[in-house]
N, C-alpha and C positions, 0 to 999 in steps of 0.2 A: 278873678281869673276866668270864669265861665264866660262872664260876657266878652274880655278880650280874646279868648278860645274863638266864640260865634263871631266876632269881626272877621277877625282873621278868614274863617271858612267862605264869611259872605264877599270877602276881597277876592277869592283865590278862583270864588264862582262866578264872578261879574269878568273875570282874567279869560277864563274858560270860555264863556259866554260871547266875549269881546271875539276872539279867537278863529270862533266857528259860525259868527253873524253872517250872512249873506253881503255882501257891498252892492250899494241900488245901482250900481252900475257895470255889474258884471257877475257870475258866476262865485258861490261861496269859497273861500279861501280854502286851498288844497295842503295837507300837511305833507311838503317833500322841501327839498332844498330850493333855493332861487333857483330860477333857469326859465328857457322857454321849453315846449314841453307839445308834442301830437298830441291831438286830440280831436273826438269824431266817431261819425257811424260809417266815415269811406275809412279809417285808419282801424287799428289794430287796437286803440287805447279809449276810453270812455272817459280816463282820470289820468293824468298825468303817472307816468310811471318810469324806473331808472332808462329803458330800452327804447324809451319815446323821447327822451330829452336829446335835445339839438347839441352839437359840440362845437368847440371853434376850430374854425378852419384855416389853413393858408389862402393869401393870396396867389394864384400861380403867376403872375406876372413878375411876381418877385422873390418868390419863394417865403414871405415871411408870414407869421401868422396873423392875423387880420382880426383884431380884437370885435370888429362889429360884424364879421360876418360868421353864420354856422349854418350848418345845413345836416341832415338827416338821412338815411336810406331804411323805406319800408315797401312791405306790399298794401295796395291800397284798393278798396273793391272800390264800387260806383256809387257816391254820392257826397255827402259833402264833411271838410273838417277844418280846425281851425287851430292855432299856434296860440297855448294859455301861457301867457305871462306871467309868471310868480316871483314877486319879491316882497320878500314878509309878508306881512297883512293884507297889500295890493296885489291883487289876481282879476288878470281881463282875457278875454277871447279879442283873438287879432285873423281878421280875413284879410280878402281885400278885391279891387276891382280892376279886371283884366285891361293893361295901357298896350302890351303889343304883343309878338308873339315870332318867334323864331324859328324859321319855316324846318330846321334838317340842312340843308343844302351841306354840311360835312366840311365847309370851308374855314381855313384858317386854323385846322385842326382841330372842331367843332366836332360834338358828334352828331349822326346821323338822326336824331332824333326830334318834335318837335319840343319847344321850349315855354312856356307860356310865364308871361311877365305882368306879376301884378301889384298896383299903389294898395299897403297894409292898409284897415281900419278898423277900431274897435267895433265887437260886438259884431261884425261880420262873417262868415264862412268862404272858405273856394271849394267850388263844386267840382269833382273827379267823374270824367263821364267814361271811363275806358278801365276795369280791375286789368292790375298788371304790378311791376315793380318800379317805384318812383326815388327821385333824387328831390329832393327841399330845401331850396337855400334860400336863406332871411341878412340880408343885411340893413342892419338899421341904420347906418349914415348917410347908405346912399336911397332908402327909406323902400326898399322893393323886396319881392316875396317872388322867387321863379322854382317854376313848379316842370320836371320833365319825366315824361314818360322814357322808362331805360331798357335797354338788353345789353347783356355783360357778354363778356365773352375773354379771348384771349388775344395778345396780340406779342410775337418775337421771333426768334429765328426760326420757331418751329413753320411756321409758316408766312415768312417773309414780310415781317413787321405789319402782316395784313389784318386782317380777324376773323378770328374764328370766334360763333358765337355760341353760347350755352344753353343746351336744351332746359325747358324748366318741367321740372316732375309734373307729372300727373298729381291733380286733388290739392295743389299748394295755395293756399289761403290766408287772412289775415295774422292767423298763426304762426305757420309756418311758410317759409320757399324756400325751394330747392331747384339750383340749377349744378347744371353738368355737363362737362365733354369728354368725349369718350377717345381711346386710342390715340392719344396726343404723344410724340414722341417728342423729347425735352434736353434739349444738348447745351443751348444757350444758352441767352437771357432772355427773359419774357418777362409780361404783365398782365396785368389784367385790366379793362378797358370796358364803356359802354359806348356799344352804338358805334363803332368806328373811331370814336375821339381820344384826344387828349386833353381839352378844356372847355371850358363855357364859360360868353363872357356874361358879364352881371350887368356893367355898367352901359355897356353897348353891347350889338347883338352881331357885334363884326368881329375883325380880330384889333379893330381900333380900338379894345374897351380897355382901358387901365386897370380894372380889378377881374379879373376870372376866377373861376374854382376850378379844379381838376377833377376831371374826368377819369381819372385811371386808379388803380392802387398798386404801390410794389410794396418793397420792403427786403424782409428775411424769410429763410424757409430753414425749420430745425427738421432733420432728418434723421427717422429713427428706424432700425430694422434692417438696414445693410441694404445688399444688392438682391434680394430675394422678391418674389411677387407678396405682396400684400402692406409691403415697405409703405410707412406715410409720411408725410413729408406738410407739416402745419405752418399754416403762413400767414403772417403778421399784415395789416391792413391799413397801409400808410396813406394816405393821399397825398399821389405826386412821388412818395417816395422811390428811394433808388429799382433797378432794376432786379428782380428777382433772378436763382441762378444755379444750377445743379451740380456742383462740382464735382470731378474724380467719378464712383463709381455710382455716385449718387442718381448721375443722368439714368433714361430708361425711357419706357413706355408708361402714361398715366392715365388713371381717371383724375378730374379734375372736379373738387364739390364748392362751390360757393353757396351760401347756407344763412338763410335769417330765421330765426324762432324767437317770439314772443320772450324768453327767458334771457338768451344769451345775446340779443341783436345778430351782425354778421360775423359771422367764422369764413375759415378756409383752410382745405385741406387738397393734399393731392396723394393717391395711393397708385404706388407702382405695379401696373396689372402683366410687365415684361423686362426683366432685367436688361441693365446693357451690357451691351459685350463687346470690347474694345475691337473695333474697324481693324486695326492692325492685326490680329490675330486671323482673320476671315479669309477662306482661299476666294478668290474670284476667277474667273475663267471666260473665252466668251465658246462659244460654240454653235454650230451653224453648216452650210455647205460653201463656205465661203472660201475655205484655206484645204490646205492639203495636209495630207500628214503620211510619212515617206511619198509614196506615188498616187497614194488613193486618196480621193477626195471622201472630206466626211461629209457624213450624212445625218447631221441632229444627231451624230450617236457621238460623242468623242469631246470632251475637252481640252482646249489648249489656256492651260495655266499664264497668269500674270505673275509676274515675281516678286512677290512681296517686299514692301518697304521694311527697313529697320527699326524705325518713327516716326512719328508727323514732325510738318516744318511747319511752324505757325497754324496749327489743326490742319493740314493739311496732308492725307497720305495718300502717297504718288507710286502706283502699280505699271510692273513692265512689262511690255511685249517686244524682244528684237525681231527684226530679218524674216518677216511672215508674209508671205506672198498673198494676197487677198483677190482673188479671182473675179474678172466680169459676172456680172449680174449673181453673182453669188450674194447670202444674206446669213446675216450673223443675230446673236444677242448677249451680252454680258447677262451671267447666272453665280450665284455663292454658291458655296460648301458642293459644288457639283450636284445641285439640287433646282428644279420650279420652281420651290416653296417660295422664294426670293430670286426674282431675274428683272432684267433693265433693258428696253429698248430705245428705239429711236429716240419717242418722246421725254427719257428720263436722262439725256445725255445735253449737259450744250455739246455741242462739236466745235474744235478747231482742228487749223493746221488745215492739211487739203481737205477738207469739209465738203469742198463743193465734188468730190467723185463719189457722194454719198446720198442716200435718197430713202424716203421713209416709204416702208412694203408693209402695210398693218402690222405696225410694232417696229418688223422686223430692220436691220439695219441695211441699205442694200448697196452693193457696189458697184458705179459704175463700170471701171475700165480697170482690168489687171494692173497693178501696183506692188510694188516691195514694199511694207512699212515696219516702221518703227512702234509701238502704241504706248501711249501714254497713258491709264486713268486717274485722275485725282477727284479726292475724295475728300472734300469737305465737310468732314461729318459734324462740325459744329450748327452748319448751317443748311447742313443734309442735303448737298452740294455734289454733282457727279458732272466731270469733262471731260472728253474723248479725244486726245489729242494725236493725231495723224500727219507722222512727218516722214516722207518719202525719203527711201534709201537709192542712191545716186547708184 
């Protein structure tokens, strides 16, 4: 019994042994799940760990998931790292050497950034010459490794599908980053976006490529905390996915945190630093020396009220002015609650309707040639949308 006792021990340590050998062809065998895995003195990881591994990703050209390709988002200081392959026993270091490079140009709904395209090889490294925030995508079919320097940002109705980008905190490092926007008002739908884009392609560096990754993240956003300031509003991290969206009285004023730390990878959050308050409720008025009121002309002291709508038509709520005489060279401005705090000039109006007996006086709104009119304002406050519509009374 003793000696088949000592067998036994000497099996289970030759098992152990086998385990933790070094392979003469690569780096000793690391104890975590298959997967590919960051690693490096430019990356955050030394040893493969759960926040470093690569996931799989969709194609965006088709929406579906793309079993050979994954790709990663970390920060990455300056110098070099490389993608450790683990599957069982077998564990290698995969680099590789740079075949082209994709200049930014933002076309084909690319983002604005450059892209660098490189053939994988074992035992090799790619060298990071610029610390900032990186996107890594690996696809092994089409056998290429693209590596792009990013800046996040926002991009929906808050400001007209354009982008707004996210400052990144002070001191943010391998550890952590932290980016942000600040005073973002939120009605629509939005995303979140690097660089200007919506995709990159993998296979080609045009919009010719049959496989791309996306560029952006939507998703869902759970909102807790009501319509009060400090409300958050946590959001899911889809790539590609649907369009993010604040419904009812959810919308407001935000800060906006996008968020990687060595523990948890990326989060996101948005905290409501200004409630909304329903458009329809808001007195508006414009006021100026533009109009009269009995015989005397105002003077910047005096509001003349718009008449509030009942509801919006399709988010759209439409404020009125009858039978208002608007006097030569006189100059006006739409103002809320009869207050500064919030007013609108020239610049913040389209203009229709007679449009053209109207002319911008720094800000101010100015009028050519005495007229009777009508006024219309409509207020798109989905898309935070103001029109000044000017139709002459016969």
């Amino acid at each position: 019994m003793k000696t088949l006792k000592m067998m036994m021990m000497l099996v289970a340590v030759s098992i152990v042994a086998f385990a933790c050998k070094k392979d003469d062809d690569g780096p000793a065998p690391t104890p975590v799940e298959d997967g590919i895995y960051l690693v490096g003195e430019a990356s955050p990881f030394t040893e493969p760990a759960l926040q470093g591994q690569f996931t799989t990703t969709k194609n965006e050209k088709d929406g579906t998931v793309r079993a050979s390709m994954s790709e990663i988002y970390a920060p990455m200081t300056a110098g070099t790292f490389s993608l450790r392959m683990v599957a069982g026993a077998s564990v290698s270091n995969v680099g590789g050497t740079l075949v082209k490079t994709y200049n930014g140009s933002g076309g084909d709904d690319q983002p604005k950034c450059v892209a660098n395209y490189y053939t994988p090889g074992d035992n090799m490294t790619i060298t990071i010459a610029e610390a900032g925030f990186y996107h890594i995508v690996y696809d092994q079919e089409l056998n290429v490794i693209v590596v792009a320097k990013v800046d996040w940002g926002l991009r929906g109705s808050m400001n007209g599908w354009g982008f707004t980008k996210f400052d990144v905190a002070e001191g943010s490092d391998k550890n952590t980053y932290t980016m942000t926007a600040t005073g973002v008002k939120v009605m629509g739908d939005f995303k979140m976006a690097y660089s200007t884009g919506w995709k990159l392609g993998i296979d080609d560096t045009t919009g010719a490529a049959n496989v791309k990754v996306n560029t952006n993240f939507g998703g869902t956003v759970t909102y807790t905390g009501g319509n009060v300031v400090g409300a958050i509003g946590t959001m899911t991290l889809e790539a590609g996915g649907d369009n993010y969206t604040a419904p009812g009285m959810d919308k407001g004023t935000y800060t906006f945190e996008l968020k990687w730390t060595k523990e948890n990878g990326l989060t996101a959050k948005m905290t409501k630093t200004a409630p909304f308050v329903d458009p329809g409720v808001e007195t508006y008025s414009i006021i100026g020396n533009a109009f009269k009121v009995a015989d005397t002309t105002s003077a910047w002291d005096y509001d003349k009220d718009f008449t509030k709508p009942s509801a919006a038509v399709n988010d759209v709520y439409t404020y009125t002015i009858s039978n208002i005489i608007l006097l030569a060279n006189g100059e006006f401005k739409v103002r809320q609650d009869h207050d500064w705090g919030v007013n609108f000039g020239y610049d913040n109006f389209t203009l229709a309707g007679d449009k053209a007996n109207f002319e911008n006086n720094n800000g101010n709104i100015k009028v050519k040639t005495e007229k009777t009119y009508n006024i219309t304002m409509d207020y798109d406050w989905k898309n935070d949308k103001r029109t000044l519509t000017f139709t002459v009374v016969e």
